[in-house]
Backbone as XML, in Angstrom:
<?xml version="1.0"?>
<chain id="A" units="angstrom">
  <residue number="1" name="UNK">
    <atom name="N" x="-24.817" y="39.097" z="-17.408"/>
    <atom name="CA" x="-25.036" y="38.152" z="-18.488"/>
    <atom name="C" x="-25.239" y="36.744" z="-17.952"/>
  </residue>
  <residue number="2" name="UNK">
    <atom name="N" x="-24.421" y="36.297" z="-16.879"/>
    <atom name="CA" x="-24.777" y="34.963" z="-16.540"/>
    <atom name="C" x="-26.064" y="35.111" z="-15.795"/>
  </residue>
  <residue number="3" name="UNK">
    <atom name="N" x="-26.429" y="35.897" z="-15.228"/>
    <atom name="CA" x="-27.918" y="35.922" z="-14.281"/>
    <atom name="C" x="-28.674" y="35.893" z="-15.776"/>
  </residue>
  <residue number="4" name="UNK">
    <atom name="N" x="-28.617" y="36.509" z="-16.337"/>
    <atom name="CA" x="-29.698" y="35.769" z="-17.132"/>
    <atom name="C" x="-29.572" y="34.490" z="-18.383"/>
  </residue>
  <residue number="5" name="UNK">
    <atom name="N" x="-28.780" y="34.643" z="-18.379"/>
    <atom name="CA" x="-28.126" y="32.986" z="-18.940"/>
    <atom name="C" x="-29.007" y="31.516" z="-18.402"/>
  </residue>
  <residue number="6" name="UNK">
    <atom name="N" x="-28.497" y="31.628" z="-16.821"/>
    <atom name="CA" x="-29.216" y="30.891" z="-16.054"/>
    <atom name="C" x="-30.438" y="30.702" z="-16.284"/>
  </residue>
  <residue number="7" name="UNK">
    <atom name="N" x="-31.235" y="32.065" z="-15.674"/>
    <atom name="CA" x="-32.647" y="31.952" z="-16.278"/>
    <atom name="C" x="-33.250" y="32.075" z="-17.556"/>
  </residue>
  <residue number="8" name="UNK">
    <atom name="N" x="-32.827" y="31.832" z="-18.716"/>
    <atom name="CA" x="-33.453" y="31.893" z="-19.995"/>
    <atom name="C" x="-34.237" y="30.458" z="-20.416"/>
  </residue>
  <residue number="9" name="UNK">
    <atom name="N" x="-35.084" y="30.390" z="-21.141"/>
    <atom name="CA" x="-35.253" y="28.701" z="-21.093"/>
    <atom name="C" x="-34.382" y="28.333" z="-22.637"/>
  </residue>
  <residue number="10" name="UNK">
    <atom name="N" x="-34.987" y="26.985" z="-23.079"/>
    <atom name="CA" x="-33.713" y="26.384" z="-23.934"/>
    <atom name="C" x="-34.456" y="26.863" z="-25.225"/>
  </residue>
  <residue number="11" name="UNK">
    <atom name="N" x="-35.871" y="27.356" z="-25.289"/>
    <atom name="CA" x="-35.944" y="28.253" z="-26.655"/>
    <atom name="C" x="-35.308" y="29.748" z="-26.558"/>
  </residue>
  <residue number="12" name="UNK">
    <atom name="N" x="-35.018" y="30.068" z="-26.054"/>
    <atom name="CA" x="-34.227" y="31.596" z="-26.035"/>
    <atom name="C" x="-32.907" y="31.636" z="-25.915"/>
  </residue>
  <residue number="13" name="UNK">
    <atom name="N" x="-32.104" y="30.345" z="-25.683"/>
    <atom name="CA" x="-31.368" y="30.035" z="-26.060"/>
    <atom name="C" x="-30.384" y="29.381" z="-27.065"/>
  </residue>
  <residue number="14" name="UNK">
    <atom name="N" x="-31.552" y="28.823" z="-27.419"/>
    <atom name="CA" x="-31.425" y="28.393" z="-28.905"/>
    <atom name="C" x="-31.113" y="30.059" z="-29.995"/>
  </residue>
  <residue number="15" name="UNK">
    <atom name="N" x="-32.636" y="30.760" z="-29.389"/>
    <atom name="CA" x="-32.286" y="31.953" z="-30.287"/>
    <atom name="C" x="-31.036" y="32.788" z="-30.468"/>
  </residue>
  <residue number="16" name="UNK">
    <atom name="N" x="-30.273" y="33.074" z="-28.920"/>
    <atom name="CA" x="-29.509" y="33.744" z="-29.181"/>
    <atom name="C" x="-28.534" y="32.973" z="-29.389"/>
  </residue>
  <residue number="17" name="UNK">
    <atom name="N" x="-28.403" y="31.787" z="-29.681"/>
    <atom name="CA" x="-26.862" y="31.409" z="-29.882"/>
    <atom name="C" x="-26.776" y="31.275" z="-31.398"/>
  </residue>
  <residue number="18" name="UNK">
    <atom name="N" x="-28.165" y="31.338" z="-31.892"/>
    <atom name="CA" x="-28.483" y="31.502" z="-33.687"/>
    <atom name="C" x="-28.202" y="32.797" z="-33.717"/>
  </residue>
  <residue number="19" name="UNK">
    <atom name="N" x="-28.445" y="33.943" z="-32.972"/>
    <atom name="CA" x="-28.075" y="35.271" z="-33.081"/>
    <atom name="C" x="-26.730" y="35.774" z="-33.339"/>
  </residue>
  <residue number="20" name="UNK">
    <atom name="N" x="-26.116" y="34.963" z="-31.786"/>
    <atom name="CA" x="-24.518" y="35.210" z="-32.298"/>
    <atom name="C" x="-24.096" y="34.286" z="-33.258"/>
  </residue>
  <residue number="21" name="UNK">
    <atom name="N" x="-24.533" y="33.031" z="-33.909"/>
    <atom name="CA" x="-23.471" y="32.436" z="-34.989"/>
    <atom name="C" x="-23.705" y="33.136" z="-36.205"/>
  </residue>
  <residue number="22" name="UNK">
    <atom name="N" x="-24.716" y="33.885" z="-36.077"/>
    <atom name="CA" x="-25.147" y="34.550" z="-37.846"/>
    <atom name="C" x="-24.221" y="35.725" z="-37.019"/>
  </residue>
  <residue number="23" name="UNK">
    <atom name="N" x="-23.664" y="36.857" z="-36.446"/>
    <atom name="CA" x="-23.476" y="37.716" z="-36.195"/>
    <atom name="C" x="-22.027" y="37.309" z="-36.524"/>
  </residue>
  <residue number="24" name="UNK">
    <atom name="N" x="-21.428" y="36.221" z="-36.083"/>
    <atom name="CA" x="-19.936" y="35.936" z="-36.143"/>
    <atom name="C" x="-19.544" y="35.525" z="-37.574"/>
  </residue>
  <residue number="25" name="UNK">
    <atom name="N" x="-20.364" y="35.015" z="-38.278"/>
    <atom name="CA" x="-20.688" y="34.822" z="-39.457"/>
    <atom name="C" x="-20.459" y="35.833" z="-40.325"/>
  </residue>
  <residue number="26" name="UNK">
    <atom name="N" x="-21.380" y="36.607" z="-40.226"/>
    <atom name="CA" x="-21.354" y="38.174" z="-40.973"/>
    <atom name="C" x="-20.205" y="38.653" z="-40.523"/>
  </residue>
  <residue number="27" name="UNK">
    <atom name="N" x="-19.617" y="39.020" z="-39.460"/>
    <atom name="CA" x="-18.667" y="39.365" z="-39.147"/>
    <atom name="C" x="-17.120" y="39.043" z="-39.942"/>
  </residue>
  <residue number="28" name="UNK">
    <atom name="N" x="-17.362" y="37.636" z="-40.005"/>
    <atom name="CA" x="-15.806" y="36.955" z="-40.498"/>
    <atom name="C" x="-15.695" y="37.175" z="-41.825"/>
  </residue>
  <residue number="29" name="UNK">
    <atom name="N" x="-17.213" y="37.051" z="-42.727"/>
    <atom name="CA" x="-17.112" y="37.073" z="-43.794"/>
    <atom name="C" x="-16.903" y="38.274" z="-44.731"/>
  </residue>
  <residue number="30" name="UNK">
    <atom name="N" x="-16.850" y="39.253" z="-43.874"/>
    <atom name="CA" x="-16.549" y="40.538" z="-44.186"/>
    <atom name="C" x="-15.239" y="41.080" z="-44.099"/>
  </residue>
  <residue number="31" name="UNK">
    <atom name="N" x="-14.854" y="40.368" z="-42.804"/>
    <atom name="CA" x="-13.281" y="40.723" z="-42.712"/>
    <atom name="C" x="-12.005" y="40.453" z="-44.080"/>
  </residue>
  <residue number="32" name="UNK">
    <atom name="N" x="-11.385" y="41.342" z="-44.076"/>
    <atom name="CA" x="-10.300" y="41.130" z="-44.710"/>
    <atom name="C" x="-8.673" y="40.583" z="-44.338"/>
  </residue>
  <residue number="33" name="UNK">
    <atom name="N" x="-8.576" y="39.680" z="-45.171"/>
    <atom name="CA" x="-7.292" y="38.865" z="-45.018"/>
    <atom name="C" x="-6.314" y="39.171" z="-43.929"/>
  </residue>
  <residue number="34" name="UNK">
    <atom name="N" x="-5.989" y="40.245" z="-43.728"/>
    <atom name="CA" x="-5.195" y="40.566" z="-42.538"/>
    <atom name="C" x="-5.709" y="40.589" z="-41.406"/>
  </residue>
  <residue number="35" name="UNK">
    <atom name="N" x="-7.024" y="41.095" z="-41.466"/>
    <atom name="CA" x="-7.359" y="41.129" z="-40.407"/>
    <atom name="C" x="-7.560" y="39.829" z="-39.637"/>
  </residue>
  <residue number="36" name="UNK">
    <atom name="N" x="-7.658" y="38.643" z="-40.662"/>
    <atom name="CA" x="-8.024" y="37.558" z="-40.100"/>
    <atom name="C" x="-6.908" y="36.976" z="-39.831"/>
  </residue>
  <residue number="37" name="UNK">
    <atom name="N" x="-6.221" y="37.154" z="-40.261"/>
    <atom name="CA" x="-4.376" y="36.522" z="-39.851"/>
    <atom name="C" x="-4.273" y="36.933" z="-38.411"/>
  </residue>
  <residue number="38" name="UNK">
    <atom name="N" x="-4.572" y="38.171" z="-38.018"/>
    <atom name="CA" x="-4.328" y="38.854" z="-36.603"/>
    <atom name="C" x="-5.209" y="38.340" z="-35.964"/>
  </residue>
  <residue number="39" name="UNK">
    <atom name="N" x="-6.738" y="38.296" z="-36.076"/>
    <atom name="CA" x="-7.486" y="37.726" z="-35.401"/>
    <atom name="C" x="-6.955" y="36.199" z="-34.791"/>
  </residue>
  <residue number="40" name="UNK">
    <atom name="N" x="-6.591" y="35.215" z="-35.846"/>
    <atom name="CA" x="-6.162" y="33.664" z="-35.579"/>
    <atom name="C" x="-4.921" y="34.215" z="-34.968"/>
  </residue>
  <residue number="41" name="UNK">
    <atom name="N" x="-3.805" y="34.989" z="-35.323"/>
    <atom name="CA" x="-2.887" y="34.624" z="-34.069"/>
    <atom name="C" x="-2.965" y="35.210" z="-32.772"/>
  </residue>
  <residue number="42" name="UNK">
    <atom name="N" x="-3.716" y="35.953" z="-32.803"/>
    <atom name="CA" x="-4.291" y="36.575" z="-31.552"/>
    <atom name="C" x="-4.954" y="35.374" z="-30.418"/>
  </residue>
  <residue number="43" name="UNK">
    <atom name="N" x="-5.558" y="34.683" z="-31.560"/>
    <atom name="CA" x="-6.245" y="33.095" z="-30.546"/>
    <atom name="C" x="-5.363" y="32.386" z="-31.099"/>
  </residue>
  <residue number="44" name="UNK">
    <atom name="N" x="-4.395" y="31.685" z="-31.226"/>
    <atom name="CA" x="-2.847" y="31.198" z="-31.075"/>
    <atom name="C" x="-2.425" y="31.342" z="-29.619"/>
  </residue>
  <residue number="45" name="UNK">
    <atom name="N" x="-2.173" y="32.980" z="-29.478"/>
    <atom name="CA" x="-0.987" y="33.598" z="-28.440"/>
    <atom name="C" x="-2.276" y="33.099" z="-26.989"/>
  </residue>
  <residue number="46" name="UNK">
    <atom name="N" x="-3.424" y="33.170" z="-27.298"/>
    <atom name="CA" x="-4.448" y="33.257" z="-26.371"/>
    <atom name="C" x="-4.662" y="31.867" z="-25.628"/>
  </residue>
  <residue number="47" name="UNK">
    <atom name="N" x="-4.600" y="30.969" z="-26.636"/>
    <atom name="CA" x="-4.525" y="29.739" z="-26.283"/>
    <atom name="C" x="-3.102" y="29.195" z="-25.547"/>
  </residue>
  <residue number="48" name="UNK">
    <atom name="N" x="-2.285" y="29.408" z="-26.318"/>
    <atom name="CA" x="-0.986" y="29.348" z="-25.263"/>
    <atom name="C" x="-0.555" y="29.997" z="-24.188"/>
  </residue>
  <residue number="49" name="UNK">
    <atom name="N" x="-1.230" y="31.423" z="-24.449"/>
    <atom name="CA" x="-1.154" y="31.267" z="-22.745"/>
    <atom name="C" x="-2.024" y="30.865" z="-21.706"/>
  </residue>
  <residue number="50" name="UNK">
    <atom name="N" x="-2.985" y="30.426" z="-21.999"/>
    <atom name="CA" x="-4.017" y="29.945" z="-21.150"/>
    <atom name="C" x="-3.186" y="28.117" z="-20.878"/>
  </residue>
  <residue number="51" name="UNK">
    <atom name="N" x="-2.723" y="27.707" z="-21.838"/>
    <atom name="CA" x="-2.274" y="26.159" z="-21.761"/>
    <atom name="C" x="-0.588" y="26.563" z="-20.962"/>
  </residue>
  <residue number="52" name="UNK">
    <atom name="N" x="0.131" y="27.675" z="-20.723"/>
    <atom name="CA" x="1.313" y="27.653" z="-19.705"/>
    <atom name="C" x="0.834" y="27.638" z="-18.602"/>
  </residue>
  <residue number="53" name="UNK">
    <atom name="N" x="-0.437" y="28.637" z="-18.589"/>
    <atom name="CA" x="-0.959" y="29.130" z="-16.785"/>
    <atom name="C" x="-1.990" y="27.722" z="-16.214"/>
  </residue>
  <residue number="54" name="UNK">
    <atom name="N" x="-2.363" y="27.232" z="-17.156"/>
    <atom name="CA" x="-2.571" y="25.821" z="-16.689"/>
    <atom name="C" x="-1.878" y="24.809" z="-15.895"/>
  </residue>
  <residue number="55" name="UNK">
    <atom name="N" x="-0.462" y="24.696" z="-16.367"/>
    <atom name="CA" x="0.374" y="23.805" z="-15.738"/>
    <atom name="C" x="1.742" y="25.085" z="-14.622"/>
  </residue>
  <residue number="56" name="UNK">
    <atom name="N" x="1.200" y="26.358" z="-14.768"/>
    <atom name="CA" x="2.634" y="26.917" z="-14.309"/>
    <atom name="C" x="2.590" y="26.926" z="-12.869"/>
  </residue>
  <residue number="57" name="UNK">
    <atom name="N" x="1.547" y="26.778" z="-12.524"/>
    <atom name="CA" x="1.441" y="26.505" z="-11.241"/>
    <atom name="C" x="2.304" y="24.945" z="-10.589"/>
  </residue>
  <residue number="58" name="UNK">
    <atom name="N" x="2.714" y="24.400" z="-11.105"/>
    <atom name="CA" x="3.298" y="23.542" z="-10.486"/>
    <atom name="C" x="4.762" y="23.000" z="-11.068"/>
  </residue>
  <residue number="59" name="UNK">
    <atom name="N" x="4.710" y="23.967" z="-11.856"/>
    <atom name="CA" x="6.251" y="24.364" z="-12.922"/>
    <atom name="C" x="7.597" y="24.147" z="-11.878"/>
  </residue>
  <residue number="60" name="UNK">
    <atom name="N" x="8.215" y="23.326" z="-11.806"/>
    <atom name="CA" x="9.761" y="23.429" z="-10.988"/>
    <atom name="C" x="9.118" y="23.215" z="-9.041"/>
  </residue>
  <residue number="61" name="UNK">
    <atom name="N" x="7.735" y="22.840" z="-8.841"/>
    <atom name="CA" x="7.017" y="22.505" z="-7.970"/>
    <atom name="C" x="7.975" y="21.700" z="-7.174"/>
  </residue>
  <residue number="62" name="UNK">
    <atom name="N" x="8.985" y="20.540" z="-7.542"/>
    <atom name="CA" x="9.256" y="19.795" z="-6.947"/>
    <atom name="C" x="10.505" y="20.296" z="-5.840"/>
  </residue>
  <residue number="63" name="UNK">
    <atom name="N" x="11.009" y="21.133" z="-6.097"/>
    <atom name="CA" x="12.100" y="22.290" z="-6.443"/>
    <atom name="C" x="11.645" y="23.055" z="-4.891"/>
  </residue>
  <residue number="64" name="UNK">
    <atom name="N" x="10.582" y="23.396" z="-4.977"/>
    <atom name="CA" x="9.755" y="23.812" z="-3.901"/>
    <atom name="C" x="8.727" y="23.368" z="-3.044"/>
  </residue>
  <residue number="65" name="UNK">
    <atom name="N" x="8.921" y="22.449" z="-2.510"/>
    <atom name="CA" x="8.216" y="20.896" z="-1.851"/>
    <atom name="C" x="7.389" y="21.797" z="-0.680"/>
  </residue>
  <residue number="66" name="UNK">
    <atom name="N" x="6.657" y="21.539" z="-0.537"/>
    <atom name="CA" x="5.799" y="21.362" z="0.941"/>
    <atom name="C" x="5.401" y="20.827" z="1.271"/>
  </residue>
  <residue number="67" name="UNK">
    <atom name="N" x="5.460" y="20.262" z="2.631"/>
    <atom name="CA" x="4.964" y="19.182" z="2.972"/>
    <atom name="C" x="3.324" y="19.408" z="3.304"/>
  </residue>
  <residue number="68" name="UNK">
    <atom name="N" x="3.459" y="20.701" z="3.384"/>
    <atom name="CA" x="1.858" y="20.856" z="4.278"/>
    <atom name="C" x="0.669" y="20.743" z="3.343"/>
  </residue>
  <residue number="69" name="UNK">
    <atom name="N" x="1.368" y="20.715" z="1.750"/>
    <atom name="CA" x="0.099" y="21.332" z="1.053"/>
    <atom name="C" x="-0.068" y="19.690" z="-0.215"/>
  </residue>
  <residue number="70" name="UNK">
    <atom name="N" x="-1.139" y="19.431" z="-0.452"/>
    <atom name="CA" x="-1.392" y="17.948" z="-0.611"/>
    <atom name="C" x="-1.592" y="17.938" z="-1.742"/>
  </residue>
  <residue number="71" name="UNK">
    <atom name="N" x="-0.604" y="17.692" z="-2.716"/>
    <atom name="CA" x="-0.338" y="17.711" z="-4.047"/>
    <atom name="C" x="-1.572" y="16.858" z="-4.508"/>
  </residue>
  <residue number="72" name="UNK">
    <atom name="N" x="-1.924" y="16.065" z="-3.872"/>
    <atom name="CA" x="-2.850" y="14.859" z="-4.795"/>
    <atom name="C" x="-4.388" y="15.649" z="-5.108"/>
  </residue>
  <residue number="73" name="UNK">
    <atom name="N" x="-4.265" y="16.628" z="-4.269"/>
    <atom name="CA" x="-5.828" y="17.478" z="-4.078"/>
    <atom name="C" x="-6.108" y="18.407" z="-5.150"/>
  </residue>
  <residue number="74" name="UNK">
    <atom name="N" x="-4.517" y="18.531" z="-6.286"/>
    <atom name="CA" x="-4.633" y="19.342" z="-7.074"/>
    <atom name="C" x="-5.213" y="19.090" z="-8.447"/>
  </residue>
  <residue number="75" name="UNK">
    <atom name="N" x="-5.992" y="19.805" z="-8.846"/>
    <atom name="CA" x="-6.695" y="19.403" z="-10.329"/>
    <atom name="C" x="-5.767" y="18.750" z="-11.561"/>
  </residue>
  <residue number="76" name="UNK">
    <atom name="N" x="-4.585" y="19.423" z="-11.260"/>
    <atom name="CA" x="-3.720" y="18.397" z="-13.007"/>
    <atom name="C" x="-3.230" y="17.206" z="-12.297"/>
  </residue>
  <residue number="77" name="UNK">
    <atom name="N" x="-3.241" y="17.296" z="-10.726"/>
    <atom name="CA" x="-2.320" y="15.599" z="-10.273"/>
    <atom name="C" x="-3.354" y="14.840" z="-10.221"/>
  </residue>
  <residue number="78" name="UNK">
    <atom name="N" x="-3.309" y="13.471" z="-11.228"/>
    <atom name="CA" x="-3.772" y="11.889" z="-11.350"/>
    <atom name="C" x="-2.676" y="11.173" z="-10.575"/>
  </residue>
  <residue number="79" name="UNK">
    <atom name="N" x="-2.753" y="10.525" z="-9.706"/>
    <atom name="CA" x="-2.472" y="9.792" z="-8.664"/>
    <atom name="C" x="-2.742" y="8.215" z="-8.616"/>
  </residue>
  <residue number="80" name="UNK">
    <atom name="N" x="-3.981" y="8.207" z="-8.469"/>
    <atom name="CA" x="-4.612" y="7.040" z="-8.687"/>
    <atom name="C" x="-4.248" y="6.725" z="-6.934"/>
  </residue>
  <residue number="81" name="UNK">
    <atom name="N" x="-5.009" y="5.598" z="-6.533"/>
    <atom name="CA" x="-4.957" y="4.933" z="-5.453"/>
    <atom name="C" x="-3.675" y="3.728" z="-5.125"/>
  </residue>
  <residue number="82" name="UNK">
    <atom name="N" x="-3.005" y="3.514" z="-4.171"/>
    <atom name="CA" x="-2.593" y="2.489" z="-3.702"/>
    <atom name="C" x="-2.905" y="1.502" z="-3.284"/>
  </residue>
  <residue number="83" name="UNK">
    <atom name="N" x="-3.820" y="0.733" z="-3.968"/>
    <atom name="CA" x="-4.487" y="-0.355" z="-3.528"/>
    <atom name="C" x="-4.565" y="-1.476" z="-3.908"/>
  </residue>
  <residue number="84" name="UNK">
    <atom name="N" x="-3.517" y="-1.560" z="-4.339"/>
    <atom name="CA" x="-2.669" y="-3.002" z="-5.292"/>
    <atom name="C" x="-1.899" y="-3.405" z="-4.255"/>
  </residue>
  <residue number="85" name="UNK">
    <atom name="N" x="-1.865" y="-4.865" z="-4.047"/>
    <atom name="CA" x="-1.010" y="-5.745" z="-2.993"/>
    <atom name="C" x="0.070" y="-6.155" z="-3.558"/>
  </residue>
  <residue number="86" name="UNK">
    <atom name="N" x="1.329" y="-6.287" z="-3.413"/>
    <atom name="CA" x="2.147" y="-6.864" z="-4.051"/>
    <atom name="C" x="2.424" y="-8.050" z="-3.713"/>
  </residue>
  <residue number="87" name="UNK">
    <atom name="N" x="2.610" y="-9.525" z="-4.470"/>
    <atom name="CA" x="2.377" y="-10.578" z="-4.364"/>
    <atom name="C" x="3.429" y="-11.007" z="-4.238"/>
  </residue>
  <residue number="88" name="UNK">
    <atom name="N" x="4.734" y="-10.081" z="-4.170"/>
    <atom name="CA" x="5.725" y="-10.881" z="-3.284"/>
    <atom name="C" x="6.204" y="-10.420" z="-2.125"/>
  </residue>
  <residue number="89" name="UNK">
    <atom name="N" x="5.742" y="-8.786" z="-1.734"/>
    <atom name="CA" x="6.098" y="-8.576" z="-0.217"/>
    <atom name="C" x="5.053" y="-8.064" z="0.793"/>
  </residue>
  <residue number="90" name="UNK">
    <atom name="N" x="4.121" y="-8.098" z="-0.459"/>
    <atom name="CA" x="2.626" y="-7.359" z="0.336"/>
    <atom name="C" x="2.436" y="-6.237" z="0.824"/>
  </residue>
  <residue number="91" name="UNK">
    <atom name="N" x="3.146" y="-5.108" z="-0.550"/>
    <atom name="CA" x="3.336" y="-3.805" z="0.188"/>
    <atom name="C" x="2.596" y="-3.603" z="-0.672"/>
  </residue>
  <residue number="92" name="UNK">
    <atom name="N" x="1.913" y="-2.181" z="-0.273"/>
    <atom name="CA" x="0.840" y="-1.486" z="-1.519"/>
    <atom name="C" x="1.659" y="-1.166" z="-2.758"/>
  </residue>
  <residue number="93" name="UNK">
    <atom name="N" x="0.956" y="-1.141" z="-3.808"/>
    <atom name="CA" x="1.399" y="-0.004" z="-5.094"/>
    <atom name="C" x="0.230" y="0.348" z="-6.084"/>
  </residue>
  <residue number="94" name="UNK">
    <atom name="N" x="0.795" y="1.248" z="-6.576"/>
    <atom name="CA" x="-0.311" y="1.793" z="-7.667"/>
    <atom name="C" x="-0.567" y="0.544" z="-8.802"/>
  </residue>
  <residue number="95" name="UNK">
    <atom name="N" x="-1.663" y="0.895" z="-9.380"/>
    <atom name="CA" x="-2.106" y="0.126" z="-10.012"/>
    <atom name="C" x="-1.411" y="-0.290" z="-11.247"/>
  </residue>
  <residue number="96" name="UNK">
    <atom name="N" x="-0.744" y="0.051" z="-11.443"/>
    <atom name="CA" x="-0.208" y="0.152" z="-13.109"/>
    <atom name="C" x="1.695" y="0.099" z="-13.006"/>
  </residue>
  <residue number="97" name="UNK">
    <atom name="N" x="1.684" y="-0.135" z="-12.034"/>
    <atom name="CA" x="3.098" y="-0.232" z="-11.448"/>
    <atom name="C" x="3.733" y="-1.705" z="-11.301"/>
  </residue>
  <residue number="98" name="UNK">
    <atom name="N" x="4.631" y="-1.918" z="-12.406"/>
    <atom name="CA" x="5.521" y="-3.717" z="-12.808"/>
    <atom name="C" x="5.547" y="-4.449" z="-11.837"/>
  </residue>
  <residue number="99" name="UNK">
    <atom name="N" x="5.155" y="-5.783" z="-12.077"/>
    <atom name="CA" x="5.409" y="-6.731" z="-10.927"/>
    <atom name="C" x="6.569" y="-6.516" z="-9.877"/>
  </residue>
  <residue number="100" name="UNK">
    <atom name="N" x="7.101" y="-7.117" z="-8.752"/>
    <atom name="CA" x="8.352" y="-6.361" z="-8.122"/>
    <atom name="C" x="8.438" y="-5.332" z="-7.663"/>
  </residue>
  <residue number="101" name="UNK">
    <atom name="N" x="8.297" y="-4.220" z="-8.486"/>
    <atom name="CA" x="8.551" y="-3.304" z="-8.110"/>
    <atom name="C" x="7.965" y="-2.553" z="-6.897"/>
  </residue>
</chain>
Protein backbone atom coordinates (compact mmCIF):
# COMPACT_ATOMS: atom_id res chain seq x y z
CA UNK A 1 0.00 0.00 0.00
CA UNK A 2 2.67 2.54 0.67
CA UNK A 3 4.58 1.63 -2.71
CA UNK A 4 1.82 2.76 -4.28
CA UNK A 5 0.77 5.58 -2.17
CA UNK A 6 4.06 7.09 -3.07
CA UNK A 7 3.53 6.72 -6.61
CA UNK A 8 -0.07 7.79 -7.18
CA UNK A 9 -0.39 11.42 -8.37
CA UNK A 10 -2.56 14.04 -6.31
CA UNK A 11 -5.68 13.28 -8.66
CA UNK A 12 -5.87 9.64 -7.55
CA UNK A 13 -5.47 10.65 -4.48
CA UNK A 14 -7.83 12.90 -4.10
CA UNK A 15 -10.05 9.98 -5.45
CA UNK A 16 -9.37 7.52 -3.07
CA UNK A 17 -9.44 9.46 -0.04
CA UNK A 18 -13.18 10.56 -1.44
CA UNK A 19 -13.50 6.74 -1.69
CA UNK A 20 -12.67 6.00 1.78
CA UNK A 21 -14.59 9.11 3.42
CA UNK A 22 -17.90 8.05 1.59
CA UNK A 23 -17.04 4.35 2.62
CA UNK A 24 -16.50 5.43 6.39
CA UNK A 25 -19.46 7.41 6.03
CA UNK A 26 -21.75 4.68 4.91
CA UNK A 27 -20.23 2.64 7.26
CA UNK A 28 -20.91 4.77 10.54
CA UNK A 29 -24.15 5.66 9.43
CA UNK A 30 -25.37 2.35 9.44
CA UNK A 31 -23.93 1.26 12.54
CA UNK A 32 -25.92 0.83 15.53
CA UNK A 33 -25.62 2.55 18.88
CA UNK A 34 -23.60 -0.03 20.52
CA UNK A 35 -21.70 -0.70 18.18
CA UNK A 36 -20.54 2.76 18.09
CA UNK A 37 -19.99 3.06 21.84
CA UNK A 38 -17.41 0.05 21.32
CA UNK A 39 -16.02 1.39 18.32
CA UNK A 40 -15.18 5.09 20.30
CA UNK A 41 -13.90 3.25 23.28
CA UNK A 42 -11.96 1.03 21.44
CA UNK A 43 -10.16 4.45 20.02
CA UNK A 44 -10.16 5.80 23.71
CA UNK A 45 -8.16 2.56 25.00
CA UNK A 46 -6.13 3.00 21.53
CA UNK A 47 -5.19 6.35 22.02
CA UNK A 48 -4.05 5.87 25.51
CA UNK A 49 -2.07 3.47 24.89
CA UNK A 50 -0.25 4.85 22.20
CA UNK A 51 0.11 8.31 24.57
CA UNK A 52 1.79 5.78 27.74
CA UNK A 53 4.23 4.07 25.09
CA UNK A 54 5.10 7.49 24.04
CA UNK A 55 6.56 8.68 27.22
CA UNK A 56 7.23 4.98 28.85
CA UNK A 57 10.28 4.85 27.57
CA UNK A 58 11.77 7.18 29.84
CA UNK A 59 9.25 6.46 32.75
CA UNK A 60 11.41 6.29 36.25
CA UNK A 61 14.52 6.94 33.53
CA UNK A 62 16.20 8.90 36.12
CA UNK A 63 16.13 5.90 38.48
CA UNK A 64 18.19 4.25 35.78
CA UNK A 65 20.86 6.82 34.62
CA UNK A 66 23.42 6.12 32.01
CA UNK A 67 25.90 7.87 31.42
CA UNK A 68 26.72 6.50 28.01
CA UNK A 69 23.44 7.11 26.39
CA UNK A 70 22.63 11.00 25.57
CA UNK A 71 19.37 11.86 26.84
CA UNK A 72 19.30 15.19 24.88
CA UNK A 73 19.31 13.03 21.48
CA UNK A 74 15.97 11.76 22.52
CA UNK A 75 12.77 12.83 20.66
CA UNK A 76 10.46 13.91 23.91
CA UNK A 77 13.82 15.69 25.59
CA UNK A 78 13.65 19.75 24.83
CA UNK A 79 16.79 20.89 26.30
CA UNK A 80 17.40 23.90 24.64
CA UNK A 81 21.05 25.20 24.46
CA UNK A 82 23.38 26.72 27.09
CA UNK A 83 24.21 29.72 25.68
CA UNK A 84 23.17 32.36 28.01
CA UNK A 85 26.09 34.15 29.96
CA UNK A 86 25.39 34.92 33.31
CA UNK A 87 25.99 38.51 34.16
CA UNK A 88 27.17 37.96 37.45
CA UNK A 89 29.59 34.97 37.26
CA UNK A 90 29.77 34.27 33.61
CA UNK A 91 28.77 30.79 33.74
CA UNK A 92 26.51 29.41 31.00
CA UNK A 93 22.70 28.74 31.51
CA UNK A 94 19.74 27.93 29.68
CA UNK A 95 17.84 30.39 28.32
CA UNK A 96 14.86 30.77 30.36
CA UNK A 97 16.62 30.17 33.58
CA UNK A 98 16.18 33.41 36.62
CA UNK A 99 18.74 35.86 36.89
CA UNK A 100 21.42 34.34 39.57
CA UNK A 101 20.69 31.38 39.27
Amino acid sequence: AAETRSSESSEQREVRLDTDRMCTNQIRSSETTEFRERRLQNVRISTARSRQTLHSDLNLSAFHYDSNYDYSLHPNVVIGKMDKICMYCSALKFKNKMRGM
